[in-house]
Backbone as JSON, one array per atom type, in Angstrom:
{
  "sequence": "XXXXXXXXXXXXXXXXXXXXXXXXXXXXXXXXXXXXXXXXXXXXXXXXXXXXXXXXXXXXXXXXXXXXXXXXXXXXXXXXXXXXX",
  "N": [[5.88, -18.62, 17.01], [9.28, -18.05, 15.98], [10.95, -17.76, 13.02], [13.64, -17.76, 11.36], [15.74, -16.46, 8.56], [18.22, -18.95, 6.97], [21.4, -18.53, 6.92], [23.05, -20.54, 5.94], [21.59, -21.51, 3.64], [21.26, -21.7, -0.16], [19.34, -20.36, -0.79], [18.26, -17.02, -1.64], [18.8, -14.32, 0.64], [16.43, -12.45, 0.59], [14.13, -13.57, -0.26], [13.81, -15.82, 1.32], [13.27, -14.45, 3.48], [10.4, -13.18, 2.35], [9.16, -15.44, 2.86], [9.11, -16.04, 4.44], [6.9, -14.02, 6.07], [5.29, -14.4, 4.13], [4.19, -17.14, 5.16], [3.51, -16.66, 7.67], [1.42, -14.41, 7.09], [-0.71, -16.33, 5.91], [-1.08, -17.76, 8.09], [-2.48, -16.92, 9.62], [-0.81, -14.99, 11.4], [-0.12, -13.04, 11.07], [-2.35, -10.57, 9.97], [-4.75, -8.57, 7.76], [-4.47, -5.59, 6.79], [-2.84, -5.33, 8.95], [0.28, -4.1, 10.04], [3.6, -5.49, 8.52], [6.53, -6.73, 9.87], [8.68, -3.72, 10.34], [11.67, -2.87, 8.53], [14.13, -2.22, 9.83], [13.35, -4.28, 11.67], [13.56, -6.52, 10.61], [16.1, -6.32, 9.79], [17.43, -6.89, 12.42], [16.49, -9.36, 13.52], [16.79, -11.19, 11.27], [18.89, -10.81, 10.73], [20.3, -9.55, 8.96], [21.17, -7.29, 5.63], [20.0, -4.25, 5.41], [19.25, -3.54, 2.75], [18.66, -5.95, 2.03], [16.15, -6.6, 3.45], [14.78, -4.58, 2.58], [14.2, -5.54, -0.26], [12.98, -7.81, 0.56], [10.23, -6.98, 1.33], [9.84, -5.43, -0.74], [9.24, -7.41, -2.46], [7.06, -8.95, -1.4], [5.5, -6.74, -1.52], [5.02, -6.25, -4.8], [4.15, -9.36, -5.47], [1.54, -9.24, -4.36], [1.04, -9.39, -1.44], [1.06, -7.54, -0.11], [0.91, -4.28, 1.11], [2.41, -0.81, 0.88], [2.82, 2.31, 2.61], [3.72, 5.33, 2.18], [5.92, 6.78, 4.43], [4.26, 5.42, 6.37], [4.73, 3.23, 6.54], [4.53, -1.51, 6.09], [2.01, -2.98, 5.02], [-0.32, -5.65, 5.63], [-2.07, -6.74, 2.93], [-5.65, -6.58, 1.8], [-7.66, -9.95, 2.02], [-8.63, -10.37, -0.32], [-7.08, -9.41, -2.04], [-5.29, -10.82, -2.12], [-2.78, -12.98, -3.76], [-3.6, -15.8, -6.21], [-3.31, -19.05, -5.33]],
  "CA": [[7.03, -19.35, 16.53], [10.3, -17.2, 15.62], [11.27, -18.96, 11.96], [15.02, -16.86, 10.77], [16.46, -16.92, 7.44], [18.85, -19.61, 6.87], [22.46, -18.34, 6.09], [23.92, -21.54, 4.6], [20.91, -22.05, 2.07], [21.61, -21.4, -1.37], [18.32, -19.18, -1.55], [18.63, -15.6, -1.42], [17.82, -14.09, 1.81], [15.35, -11.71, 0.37], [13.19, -14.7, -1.09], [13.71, -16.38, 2.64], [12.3, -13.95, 4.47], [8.92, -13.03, 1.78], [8.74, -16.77, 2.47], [8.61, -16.42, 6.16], [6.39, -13.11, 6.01], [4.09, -14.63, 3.1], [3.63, -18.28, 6.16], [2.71, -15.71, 8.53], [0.12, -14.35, 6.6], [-1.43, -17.85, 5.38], [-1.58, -18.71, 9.05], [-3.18, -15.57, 10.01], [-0.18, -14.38, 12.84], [-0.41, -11.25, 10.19], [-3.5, -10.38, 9.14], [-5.36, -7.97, 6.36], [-4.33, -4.21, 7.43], [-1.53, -5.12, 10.24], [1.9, -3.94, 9.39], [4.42, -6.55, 8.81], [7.95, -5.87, 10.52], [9.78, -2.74, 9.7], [12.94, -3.22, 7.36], [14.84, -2.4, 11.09], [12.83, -5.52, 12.44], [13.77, -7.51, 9.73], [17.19, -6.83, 9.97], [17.81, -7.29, 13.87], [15.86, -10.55, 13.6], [17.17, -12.14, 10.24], [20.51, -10.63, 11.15], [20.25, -8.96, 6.99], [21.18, -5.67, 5.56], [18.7, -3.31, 5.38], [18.8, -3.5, 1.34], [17.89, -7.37, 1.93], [15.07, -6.4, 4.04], [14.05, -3.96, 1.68], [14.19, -6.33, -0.99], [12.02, -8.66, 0.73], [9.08, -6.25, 1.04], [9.2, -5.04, -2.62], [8.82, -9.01, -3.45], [6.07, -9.29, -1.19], [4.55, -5.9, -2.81], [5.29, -7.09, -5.98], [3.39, -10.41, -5.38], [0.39, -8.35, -4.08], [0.79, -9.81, -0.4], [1.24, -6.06, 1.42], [1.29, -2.56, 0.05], [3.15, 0.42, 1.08], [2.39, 3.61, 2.3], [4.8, 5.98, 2.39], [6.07, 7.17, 5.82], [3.57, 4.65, 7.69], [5.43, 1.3, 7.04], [4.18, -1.92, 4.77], [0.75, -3.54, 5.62], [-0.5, -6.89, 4.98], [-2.96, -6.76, 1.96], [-6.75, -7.61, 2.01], [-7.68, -11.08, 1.77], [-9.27, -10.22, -1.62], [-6.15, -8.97, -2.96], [-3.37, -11.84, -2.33], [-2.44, -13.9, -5.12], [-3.99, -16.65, -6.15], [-2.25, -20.1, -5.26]],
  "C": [[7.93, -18.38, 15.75], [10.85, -18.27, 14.52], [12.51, -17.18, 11.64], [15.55, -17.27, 9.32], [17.77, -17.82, 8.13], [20.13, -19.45, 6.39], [23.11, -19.02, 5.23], [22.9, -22.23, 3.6], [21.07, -21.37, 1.09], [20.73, -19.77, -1.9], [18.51, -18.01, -1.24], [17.68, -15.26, 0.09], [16.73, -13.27, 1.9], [14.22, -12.62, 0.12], [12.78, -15.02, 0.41], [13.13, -15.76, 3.33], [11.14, -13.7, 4.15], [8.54, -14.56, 2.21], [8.2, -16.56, 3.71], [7.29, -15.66, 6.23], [4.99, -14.02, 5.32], [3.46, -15.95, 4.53], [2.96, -17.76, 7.27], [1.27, -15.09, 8.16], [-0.98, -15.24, 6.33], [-1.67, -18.21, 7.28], [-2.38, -17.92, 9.71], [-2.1, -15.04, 11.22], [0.05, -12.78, 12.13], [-1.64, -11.1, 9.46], [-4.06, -9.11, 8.3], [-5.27, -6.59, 7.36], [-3.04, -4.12, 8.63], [-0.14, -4.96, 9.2], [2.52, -5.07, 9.33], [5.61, -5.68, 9.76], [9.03, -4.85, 9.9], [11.35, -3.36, 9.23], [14.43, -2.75, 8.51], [14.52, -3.31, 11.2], [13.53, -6.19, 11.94], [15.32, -7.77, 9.83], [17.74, -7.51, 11.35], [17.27, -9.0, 13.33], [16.59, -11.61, 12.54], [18.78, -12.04, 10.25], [21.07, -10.41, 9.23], [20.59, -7.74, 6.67], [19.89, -5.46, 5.51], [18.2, -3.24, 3.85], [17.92, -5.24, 1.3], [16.79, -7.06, 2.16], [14.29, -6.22, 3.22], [13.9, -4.21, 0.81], [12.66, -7.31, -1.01], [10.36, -7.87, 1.09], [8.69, -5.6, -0.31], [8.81, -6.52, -3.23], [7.31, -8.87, -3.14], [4.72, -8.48, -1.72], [3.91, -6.54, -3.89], [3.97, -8.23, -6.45], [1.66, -10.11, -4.89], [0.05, -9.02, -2.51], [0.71, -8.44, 0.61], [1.27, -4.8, 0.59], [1.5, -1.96, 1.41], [2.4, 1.6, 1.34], [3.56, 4.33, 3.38], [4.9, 6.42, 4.03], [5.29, 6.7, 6.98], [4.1, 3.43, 7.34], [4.64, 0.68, 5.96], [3.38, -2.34, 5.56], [0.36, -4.78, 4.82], [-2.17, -6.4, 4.55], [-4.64, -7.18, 2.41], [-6.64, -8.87, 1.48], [-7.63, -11.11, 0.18], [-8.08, -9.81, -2.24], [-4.8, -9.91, -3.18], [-3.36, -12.74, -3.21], [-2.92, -15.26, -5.23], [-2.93, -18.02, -5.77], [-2.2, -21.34, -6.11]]
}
């Protein structure tokens, strides 16, 4: 299922897409070690700058849903590490 940020909602489109990213994870279509979509992906697809994008992967950081590693892309987190709900 292809879910896109929403241009005429109020919410920021960085929020909109950790939202989409974070439902992906919860349903397992991303799971513990797979990359999410490069901050290119994100834009083609959400139709976003590239600072949005990159926005929406420092949230999901942030939130402890994916970590970073430099020059290989962002990866979705172990189970053991995502935030409680």
């Amino acid at each position: 299922m292809i879910v896109t940020v929403d241009h005429f909602n109020p919410t920021p489109k960085f929020e909109q897409i950790a939202a989409i990213v974070r439902d992906q994870i919860r349903r397992g279509e991303l799971r513990p070690l797979m990359p999410i979509p490069s901050e290119n992906q994100m834009v083609e697809m959400h139709g976003v700058a590239r600072d949005t994008a990159r926005a929406a992967a420092r949230l999901l950081a942030k939130e402890g849903w994916v970590f970073t590693i430099q020059g290989r892309g962002t990866f979705v987190a172990r189970r053991e590490d995502w935030p409680s709900e």
